[in-house]
Biopython code that builds the backbone (N, CA, C, O; Angstrom):
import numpy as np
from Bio.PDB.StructureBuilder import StructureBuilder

atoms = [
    (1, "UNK", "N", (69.296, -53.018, 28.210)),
    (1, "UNK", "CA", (69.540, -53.453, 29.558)),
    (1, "UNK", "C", (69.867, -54.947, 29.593)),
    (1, "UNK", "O", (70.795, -55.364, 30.286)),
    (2, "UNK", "N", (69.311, -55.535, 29.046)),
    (2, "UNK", "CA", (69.153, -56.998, 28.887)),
    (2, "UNK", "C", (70.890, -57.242, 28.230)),
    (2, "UNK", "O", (71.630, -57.888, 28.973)),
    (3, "UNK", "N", (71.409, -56.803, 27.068)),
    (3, "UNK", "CA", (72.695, -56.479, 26.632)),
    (3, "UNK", "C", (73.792, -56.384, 27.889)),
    (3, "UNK", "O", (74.593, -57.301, 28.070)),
    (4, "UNK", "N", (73.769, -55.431, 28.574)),
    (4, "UNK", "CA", (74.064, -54.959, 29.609)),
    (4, "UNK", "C", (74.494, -56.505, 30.727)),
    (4, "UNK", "O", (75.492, -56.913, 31.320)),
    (5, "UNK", "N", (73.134, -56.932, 30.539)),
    (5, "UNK", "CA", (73.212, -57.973, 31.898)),
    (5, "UNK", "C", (74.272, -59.304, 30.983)),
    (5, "UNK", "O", (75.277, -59.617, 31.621)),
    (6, "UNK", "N", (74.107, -59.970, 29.736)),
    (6, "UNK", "CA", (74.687, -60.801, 29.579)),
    (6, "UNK", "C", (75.937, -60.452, 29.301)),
    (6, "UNK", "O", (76.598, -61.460, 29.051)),
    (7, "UNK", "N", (76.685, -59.266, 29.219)),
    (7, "UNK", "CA", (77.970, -59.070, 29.008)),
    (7, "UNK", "C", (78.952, -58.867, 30.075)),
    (7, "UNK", "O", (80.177, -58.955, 30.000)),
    (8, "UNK", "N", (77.585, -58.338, 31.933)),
    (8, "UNK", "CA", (78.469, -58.305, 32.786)),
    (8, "UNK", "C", (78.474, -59.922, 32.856)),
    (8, "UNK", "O", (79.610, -60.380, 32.976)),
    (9, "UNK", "N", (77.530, -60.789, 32.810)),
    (9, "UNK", "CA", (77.123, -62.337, 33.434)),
    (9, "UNK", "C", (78.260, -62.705, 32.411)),
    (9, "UNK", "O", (78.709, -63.712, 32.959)),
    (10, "UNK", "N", (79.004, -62.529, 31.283)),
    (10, "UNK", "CA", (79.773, -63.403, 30.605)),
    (10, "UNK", "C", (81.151, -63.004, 31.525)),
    (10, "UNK", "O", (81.703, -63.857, 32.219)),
    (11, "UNK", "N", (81.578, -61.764, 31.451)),
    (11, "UNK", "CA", (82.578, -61.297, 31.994)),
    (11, "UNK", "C", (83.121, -61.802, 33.305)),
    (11, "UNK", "O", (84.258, -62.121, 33.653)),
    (12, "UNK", "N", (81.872, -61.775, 33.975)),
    (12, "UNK", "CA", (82.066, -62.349, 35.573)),
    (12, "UNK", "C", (82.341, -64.110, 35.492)),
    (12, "UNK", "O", (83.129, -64.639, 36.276)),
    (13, "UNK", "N", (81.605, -64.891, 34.476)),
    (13, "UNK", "CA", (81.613, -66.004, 34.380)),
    (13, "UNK", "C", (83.365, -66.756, 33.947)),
    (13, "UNK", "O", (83.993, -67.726, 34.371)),
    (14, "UNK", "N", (83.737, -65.241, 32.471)),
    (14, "UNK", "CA", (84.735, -65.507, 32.227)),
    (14, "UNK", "C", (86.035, -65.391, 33.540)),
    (14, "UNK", "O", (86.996, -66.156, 33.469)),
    (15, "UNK", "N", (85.953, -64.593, 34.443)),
    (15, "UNK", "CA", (87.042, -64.398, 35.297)),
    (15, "UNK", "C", (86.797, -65.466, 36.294)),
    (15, "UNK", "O", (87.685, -65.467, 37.147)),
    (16, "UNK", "N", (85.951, -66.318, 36.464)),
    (16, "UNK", "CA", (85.646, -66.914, 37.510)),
    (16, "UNK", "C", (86.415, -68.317, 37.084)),
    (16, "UNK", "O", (86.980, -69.180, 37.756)),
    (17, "UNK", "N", (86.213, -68.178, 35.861)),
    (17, "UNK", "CA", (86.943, -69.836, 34.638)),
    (17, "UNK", "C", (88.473, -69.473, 35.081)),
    (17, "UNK", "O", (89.311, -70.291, 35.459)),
    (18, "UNK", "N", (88.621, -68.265, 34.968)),
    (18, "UNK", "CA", (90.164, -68.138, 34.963)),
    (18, "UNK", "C", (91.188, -68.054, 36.016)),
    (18, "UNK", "O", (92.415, -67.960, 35.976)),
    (19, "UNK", "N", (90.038, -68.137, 37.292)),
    (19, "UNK", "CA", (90.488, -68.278, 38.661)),
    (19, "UNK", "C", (90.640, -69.974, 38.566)),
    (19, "UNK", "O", (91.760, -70.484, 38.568)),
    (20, "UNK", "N", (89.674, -70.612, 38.502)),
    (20, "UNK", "CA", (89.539, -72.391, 38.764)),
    (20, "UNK", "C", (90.607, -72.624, 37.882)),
    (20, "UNK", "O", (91.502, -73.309, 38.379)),
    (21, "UNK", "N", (90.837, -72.145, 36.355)),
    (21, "UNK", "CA", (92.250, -72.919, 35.955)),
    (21, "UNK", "C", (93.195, -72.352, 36.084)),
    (21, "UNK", "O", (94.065, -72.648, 35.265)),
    (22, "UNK", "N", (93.496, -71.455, 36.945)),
    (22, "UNK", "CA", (95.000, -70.547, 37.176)),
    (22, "UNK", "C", (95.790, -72.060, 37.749)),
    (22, "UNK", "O", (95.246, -72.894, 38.474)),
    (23, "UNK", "N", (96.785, -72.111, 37.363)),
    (23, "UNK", "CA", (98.388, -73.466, 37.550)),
    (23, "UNK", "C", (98.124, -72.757, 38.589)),
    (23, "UNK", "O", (97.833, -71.565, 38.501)),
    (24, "UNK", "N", (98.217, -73.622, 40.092)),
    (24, "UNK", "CA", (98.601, -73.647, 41.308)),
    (24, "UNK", "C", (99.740, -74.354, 41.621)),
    (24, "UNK", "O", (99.775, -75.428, 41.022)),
    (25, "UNK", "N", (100.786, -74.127, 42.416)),
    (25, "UNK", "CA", (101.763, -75.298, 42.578)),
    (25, "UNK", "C", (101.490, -75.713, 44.025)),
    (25, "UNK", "O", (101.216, -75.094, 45.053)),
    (26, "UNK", "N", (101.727, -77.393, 43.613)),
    (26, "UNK", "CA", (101.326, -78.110, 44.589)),
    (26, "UNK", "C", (102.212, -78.210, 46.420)),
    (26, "UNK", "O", (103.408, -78.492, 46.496)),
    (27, "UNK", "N", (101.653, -78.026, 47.247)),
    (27, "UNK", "CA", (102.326, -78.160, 48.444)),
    (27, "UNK", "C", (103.387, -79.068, 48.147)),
    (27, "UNK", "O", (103.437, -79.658, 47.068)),
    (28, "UNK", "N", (104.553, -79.264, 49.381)),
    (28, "UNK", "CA", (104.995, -80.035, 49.314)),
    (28, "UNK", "C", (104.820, -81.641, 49.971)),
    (28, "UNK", "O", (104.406, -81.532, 51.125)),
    (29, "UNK", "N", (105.006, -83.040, 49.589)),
    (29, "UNK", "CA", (104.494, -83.920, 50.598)),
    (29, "UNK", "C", (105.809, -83.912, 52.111)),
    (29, "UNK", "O", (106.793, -83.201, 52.317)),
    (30, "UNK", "N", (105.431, -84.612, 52.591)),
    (30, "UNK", "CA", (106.080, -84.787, 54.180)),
    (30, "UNK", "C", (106.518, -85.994, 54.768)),
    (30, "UNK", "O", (105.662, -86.070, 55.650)),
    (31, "UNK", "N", (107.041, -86.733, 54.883)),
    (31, "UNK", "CA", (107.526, -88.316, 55.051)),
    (31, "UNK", "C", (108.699, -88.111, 56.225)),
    (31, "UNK", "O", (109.789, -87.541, 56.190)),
    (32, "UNK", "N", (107.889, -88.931, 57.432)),
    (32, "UNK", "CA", (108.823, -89.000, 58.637)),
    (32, "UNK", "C", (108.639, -90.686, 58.876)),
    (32, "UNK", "O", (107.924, -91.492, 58.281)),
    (33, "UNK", "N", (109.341, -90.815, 59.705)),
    (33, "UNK", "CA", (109.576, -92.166, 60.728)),
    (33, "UNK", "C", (110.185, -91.930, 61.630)),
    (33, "UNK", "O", (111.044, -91.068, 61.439)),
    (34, "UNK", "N", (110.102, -92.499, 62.994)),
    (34, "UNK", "CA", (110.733, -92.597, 64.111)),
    (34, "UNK", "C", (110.615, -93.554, 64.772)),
    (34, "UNK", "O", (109.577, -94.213, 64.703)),
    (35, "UNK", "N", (111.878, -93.990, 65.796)),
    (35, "UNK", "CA", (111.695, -95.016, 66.320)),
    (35, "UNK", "C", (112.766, -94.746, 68.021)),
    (35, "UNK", "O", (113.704, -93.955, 68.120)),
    (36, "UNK", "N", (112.171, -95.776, 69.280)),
    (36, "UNK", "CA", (112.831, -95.336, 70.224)),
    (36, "UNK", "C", (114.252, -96.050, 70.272)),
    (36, "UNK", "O", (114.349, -97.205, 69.859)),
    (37, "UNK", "N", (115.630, -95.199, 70.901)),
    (37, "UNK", "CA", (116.665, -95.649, 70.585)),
    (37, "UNK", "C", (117.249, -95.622, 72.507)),
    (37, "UNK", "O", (117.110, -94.655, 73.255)),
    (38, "UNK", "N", (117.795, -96.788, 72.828)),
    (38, "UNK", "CA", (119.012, -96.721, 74.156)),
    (38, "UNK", "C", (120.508, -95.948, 73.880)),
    (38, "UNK", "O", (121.563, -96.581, 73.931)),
    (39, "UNK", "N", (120.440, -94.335, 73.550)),
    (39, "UNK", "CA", (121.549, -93.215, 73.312)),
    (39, "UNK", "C", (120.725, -92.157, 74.082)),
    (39, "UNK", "O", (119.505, -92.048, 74.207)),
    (40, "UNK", "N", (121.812, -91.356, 74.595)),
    (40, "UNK", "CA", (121.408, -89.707, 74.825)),
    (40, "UNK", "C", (121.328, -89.185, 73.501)),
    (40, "UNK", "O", (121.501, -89.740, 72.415)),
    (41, "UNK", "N", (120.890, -87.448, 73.943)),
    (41, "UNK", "CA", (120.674, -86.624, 72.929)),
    (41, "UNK", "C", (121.847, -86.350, 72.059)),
    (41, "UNK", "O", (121.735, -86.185, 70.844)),
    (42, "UNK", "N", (123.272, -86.292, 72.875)),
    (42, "UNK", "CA", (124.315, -86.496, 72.008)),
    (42, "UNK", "C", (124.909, -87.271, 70.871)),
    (42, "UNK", "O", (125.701, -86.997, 69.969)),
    (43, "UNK", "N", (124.345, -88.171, 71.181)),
    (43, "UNK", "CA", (124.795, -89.355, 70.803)),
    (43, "UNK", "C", (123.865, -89.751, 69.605)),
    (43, "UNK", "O", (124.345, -90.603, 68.857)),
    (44, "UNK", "N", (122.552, -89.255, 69.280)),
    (44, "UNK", "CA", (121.576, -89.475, 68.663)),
    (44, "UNK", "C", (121.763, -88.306, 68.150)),
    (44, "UNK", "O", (120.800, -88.312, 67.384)),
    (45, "UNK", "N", (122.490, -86.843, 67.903)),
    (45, "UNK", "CA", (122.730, -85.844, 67.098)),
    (45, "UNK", "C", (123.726, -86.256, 66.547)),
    (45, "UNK", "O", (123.844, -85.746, 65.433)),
    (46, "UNK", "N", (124.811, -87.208, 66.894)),
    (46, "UNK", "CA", (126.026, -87.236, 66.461)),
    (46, "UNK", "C", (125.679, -88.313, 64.917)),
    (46, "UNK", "O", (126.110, -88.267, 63.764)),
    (47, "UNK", "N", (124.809, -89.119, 65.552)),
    (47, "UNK", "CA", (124.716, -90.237, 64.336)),
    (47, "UNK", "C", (123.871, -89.496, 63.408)),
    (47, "UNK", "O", (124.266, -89.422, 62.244)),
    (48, "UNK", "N", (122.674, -88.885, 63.760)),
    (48, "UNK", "CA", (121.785, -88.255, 62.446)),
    (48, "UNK", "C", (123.258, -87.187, 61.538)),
    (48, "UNK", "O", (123.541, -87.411, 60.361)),
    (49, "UNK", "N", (123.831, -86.340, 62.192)),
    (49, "UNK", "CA", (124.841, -86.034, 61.292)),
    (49, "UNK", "C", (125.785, -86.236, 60.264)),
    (49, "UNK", "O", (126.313, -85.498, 59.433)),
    (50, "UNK", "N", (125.873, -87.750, 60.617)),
    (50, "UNK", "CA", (126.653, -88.973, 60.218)),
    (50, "UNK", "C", (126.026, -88.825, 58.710)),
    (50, "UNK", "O", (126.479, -88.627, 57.583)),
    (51, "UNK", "N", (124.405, -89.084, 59.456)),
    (51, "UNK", "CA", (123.743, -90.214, 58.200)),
    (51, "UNK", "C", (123.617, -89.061, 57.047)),
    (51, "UNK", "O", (123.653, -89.282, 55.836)),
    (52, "UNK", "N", (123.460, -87.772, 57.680)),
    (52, "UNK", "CA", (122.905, -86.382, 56.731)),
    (52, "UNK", "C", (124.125, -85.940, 55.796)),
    (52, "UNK", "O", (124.107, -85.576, 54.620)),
    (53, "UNK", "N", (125.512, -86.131, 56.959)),
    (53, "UNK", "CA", (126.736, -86.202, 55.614)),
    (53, "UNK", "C", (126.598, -87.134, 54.800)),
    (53, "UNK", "O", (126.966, -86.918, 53.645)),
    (54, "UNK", "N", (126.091, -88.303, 55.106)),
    (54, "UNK", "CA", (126.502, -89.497, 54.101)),
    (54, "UNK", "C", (125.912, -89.267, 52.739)),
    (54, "UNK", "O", (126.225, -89.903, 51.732)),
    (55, "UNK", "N", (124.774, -88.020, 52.820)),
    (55, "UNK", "CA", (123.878, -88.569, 51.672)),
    (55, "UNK", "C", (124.059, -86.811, 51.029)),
    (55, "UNK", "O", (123.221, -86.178, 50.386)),
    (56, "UNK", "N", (125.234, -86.429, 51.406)),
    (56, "UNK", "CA", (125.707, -84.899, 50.808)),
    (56, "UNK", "C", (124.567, -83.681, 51.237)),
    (56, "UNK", "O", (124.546, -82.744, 50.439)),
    (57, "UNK", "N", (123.983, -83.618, 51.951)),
    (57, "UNK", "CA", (122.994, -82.560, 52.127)),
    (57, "UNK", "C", (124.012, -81.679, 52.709)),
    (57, "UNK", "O", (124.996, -81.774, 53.443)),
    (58, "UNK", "N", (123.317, -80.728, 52.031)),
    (58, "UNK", "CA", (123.901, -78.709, 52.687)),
    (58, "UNK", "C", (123.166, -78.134, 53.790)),
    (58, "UNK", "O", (122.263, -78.478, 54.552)),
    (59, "UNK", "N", (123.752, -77.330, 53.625)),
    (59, "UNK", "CA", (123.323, -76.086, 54.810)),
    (59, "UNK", "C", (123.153, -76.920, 56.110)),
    (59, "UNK", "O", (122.134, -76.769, 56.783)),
    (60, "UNK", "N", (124.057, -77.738, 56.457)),
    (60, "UNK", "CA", (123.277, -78.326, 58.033)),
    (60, "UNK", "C", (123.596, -77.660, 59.140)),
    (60, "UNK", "O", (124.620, -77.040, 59.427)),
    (61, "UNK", "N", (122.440, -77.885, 59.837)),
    (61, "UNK", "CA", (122.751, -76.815, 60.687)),
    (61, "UNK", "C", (122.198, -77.787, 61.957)),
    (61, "UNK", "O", (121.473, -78.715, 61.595)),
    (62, "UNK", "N", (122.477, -77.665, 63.476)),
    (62, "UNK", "CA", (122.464, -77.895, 64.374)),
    (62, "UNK", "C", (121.825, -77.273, 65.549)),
    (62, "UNK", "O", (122.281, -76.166, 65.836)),
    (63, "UNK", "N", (120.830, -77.749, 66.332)),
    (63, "UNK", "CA", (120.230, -77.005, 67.473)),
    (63, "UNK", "C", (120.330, -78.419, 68.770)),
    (63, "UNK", "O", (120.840, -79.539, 68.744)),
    (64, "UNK", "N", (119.645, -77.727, 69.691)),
    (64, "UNK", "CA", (119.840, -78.150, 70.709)),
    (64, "UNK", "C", (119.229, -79.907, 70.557)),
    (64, "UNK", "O", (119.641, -80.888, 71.175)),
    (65, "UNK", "N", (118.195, -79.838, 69.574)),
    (65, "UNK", "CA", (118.066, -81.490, 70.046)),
    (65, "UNK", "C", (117.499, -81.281, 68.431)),
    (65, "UNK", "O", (116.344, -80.879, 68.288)),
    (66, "UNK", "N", (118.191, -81.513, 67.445)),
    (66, "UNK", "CA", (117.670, -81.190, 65.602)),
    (66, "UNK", "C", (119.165, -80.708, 65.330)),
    (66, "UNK", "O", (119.932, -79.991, 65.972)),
    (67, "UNK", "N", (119.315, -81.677, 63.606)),
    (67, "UNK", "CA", (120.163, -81.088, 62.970)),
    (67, "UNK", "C", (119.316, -81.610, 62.035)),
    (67, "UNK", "O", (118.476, -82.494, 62.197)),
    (68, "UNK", "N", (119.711, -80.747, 60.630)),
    (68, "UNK", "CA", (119.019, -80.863, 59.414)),
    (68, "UNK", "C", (119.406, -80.206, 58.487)),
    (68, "UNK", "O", (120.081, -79.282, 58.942)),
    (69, "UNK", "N", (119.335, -80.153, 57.018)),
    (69, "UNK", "CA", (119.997, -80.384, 55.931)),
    (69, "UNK", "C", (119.153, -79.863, 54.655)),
    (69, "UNK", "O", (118.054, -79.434, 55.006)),
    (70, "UNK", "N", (119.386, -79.790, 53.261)),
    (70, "UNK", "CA", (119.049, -80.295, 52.279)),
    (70, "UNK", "C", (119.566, -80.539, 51.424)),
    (70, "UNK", "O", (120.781, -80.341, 51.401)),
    (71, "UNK", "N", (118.656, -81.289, 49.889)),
    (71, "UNK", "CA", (119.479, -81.180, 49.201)),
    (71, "UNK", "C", (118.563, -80.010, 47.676)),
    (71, "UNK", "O", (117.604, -79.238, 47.691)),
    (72, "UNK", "N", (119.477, -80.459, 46.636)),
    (72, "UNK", "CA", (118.351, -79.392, 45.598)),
    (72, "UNK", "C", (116.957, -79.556, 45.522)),
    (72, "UNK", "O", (116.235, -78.572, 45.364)),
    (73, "UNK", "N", (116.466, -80.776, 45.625)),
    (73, "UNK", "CA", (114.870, -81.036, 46.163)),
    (73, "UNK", "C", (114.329, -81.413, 47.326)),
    (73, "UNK", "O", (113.108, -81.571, 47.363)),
    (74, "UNK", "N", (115.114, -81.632, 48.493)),
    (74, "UNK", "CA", (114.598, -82.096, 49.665)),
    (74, "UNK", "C", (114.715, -81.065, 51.174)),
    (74, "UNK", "O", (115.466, -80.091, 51.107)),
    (75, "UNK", "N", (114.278, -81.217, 51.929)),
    (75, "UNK", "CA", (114.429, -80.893, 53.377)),
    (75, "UNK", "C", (114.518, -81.727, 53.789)),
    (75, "UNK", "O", (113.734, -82.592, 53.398)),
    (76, "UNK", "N", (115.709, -82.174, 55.076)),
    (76, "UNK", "CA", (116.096, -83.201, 55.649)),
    (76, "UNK", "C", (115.929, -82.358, 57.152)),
    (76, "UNK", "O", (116.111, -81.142, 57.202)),
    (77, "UNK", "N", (115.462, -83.385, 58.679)),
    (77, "UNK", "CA", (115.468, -83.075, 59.533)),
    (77, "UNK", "C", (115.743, -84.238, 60.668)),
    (77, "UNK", "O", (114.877, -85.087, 60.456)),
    (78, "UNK", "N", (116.471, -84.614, 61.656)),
    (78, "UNK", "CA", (116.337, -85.484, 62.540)),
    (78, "UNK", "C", (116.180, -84.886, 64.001)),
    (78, "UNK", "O", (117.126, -84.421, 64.637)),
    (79, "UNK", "N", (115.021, -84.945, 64.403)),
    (79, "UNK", "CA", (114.583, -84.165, 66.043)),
    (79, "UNK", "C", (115.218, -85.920, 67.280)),
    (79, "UNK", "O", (114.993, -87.127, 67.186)),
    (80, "UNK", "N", (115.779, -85.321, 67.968)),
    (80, "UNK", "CA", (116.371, -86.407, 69.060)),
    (80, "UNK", "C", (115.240, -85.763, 70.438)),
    (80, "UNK", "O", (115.265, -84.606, 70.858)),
    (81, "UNK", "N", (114.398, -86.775, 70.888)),
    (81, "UNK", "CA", (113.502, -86.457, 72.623)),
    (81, "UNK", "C", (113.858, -87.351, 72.803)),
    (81, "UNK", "O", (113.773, -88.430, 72.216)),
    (82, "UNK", "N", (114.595, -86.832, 74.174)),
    (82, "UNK", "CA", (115.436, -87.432, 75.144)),
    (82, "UNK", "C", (114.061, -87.850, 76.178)),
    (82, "UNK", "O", (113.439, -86.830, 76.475)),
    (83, "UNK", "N", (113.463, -89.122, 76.781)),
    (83, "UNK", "CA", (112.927, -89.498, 77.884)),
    (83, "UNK", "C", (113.345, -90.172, 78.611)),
    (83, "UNK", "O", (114.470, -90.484, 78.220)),
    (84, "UNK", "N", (113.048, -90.763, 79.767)),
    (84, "UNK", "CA", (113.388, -91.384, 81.243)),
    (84, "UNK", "C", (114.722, -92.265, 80.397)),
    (84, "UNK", "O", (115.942, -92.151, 80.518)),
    (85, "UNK", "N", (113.890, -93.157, 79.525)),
    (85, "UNK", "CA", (114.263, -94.683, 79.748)),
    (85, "UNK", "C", (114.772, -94.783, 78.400)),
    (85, "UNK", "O", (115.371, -95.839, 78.197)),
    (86, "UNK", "N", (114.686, -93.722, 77.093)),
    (86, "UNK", "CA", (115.541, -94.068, 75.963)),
    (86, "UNK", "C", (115.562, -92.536, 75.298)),
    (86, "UNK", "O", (115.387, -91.524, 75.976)),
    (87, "UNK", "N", (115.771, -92.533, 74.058)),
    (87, "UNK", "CA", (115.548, -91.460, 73.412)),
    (87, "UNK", "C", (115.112, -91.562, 71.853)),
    (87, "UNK", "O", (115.811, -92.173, 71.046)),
    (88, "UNK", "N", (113.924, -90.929, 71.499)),
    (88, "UNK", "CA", (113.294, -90.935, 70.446)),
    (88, "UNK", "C", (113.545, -90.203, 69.375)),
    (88, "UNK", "O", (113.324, -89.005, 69.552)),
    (89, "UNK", "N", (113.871, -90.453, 68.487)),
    (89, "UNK", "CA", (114.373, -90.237, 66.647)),
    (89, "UNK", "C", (113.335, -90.255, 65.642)),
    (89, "UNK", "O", (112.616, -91.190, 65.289)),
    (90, "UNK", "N", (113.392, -88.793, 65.154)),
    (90, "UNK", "CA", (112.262, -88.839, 64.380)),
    (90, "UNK", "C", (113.069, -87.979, 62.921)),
    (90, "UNK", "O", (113.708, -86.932, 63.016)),
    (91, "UNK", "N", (112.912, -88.465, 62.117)),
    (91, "UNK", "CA", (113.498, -88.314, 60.408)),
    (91, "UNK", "C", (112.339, -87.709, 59.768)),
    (91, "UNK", "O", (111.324, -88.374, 59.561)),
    (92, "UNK", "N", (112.446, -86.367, 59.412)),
    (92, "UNK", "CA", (110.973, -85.925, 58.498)),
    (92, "UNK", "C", (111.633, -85.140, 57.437)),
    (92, "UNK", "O", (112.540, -84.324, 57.603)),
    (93, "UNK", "N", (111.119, -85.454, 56.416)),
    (93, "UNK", "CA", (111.835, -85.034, 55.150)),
    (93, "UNK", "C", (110.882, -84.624, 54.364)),
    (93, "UNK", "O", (109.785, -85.174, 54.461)),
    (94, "UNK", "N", (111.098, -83.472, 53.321)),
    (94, "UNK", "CA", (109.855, -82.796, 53.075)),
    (94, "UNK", "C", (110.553, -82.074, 51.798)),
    (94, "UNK", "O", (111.676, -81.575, 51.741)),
    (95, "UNK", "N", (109.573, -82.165, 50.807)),
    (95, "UNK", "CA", (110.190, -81.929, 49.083)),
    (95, "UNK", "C", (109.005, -82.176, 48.173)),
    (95, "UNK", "O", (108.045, -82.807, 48.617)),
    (96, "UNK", "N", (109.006, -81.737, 46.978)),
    (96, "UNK", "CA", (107.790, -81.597, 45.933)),
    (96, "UNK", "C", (107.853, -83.442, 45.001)),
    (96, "UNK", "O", (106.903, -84.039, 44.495)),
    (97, "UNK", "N", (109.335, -83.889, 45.083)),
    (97, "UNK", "CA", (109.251, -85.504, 44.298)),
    (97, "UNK", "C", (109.315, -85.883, 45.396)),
    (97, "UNK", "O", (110.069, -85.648, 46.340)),
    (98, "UNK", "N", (108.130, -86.748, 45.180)),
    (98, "UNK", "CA", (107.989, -87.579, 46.251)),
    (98, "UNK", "C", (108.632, -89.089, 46.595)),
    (98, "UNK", "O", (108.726, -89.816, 47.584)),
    (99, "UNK", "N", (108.997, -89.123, 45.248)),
    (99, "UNK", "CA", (110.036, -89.846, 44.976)),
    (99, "UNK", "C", (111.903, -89.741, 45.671)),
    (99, "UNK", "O", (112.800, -90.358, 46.247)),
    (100, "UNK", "N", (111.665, -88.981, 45.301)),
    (100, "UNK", "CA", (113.133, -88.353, 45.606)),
    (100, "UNK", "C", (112.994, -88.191, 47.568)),
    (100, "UNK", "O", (113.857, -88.592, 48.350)),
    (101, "UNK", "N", (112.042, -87.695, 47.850)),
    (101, "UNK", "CA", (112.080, -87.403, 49.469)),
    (101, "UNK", "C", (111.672, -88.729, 49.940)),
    (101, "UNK", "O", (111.978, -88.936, 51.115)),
    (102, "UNK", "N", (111.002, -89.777, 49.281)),
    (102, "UNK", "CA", (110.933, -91.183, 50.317)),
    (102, "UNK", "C", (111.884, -92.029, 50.169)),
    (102, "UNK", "O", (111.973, -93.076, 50.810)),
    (103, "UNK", "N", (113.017, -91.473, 48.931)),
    (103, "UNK", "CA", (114.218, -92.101, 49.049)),
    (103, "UNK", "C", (115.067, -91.457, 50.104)),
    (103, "UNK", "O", (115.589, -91.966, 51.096)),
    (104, "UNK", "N", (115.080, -90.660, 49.821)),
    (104, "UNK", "CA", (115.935, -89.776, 50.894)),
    (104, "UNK", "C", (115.791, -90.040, 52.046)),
    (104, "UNK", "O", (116.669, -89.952, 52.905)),
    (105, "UNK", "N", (114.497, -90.449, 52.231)),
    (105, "UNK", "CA", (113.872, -90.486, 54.211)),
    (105, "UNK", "C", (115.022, -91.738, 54.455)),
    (105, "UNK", "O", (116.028, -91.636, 55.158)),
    (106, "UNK", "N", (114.557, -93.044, 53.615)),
    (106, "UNK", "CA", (114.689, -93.963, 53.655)),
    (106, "UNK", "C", (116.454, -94.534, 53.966)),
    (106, "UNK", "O", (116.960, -95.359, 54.727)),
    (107, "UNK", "N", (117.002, -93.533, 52.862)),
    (107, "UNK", "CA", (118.420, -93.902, 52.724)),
    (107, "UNK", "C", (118.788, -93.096, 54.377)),
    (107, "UNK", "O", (119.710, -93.567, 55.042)),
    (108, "UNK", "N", (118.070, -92.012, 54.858)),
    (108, "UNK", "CA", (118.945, -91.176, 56.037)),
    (108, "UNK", "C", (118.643, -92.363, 57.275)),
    (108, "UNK", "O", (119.520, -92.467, 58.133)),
    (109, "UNK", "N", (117.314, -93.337, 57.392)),
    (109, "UNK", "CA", (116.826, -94.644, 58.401)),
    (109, "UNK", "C", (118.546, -95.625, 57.862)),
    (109, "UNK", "O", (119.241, -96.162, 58.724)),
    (110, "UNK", "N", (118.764, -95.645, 56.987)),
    (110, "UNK", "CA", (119.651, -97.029, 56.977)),
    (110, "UNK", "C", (120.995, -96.149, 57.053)),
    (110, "UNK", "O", (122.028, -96.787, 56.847)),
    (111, "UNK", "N", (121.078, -95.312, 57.216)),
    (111, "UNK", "CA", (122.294, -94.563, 57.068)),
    (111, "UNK", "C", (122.917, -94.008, 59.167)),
    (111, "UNK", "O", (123.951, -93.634, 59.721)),
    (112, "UNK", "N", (121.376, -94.334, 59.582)),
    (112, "UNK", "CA", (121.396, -93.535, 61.061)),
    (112, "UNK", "C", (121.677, -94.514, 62.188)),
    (112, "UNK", "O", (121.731, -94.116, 63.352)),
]
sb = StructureBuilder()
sb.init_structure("model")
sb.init_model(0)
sb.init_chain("A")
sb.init_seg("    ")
for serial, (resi, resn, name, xyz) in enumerate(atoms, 1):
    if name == "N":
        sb.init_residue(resn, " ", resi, " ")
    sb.init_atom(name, np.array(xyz, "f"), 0.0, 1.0, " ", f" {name:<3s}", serial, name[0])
structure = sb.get_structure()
């Protein structure tokens, strides 16, 4: 019996090791900025488009107040809120190098 107990207690111990080191892949990180701009919503879709061609991203696609992009490692997004007195621009870019996506954020701010 005693046999019994340390071979289930190893077994269980062993699968429990092999859960904690199973490779997980890591989320991705997230890097935005925004800032308020004197343009409508047009006018603030027209330039994020600008900046999202400039830096070759695919698939862009367009909605009512968001166009957005990527590239082989990134997600590119620019949301335009339109309020009273200006309209607000927000750049969130989202990818596993984090490197690569805070360049990216960065180059789509000097590009917009």
């Amino acid at each position: 019996m005693a046999l019994l107990h340390r071979i289930t207690s190893a077994a269980l111990g062993l699968g429990i090791l092999s859960v904690a080191t199973a490779a997980q892949a890591e989320a991705p990180g997230v890097y935005y900025s925004w800032r308020a701009l004197d343009v409508n919503v047009s006018q603030c879709l027209s330039r994020a488009s600008q900046a999202l061609a400039g830096q070759d991203l695919e698939d862009v696609q367009t909605d009512l107040n968001s166009v957005g992009g990527r590239t082989e490692e990134t997600t590119a997004i620019f949301v335009c809120l339109e309020d009273q007195q200006s309209t607000t621009v927000m750049v969130i870019v989202s990818g596993a190098n984090e490197e690569a996506a805070v360049s990216l954020r960065e180059a789509l701010k000097a590009g917009f």
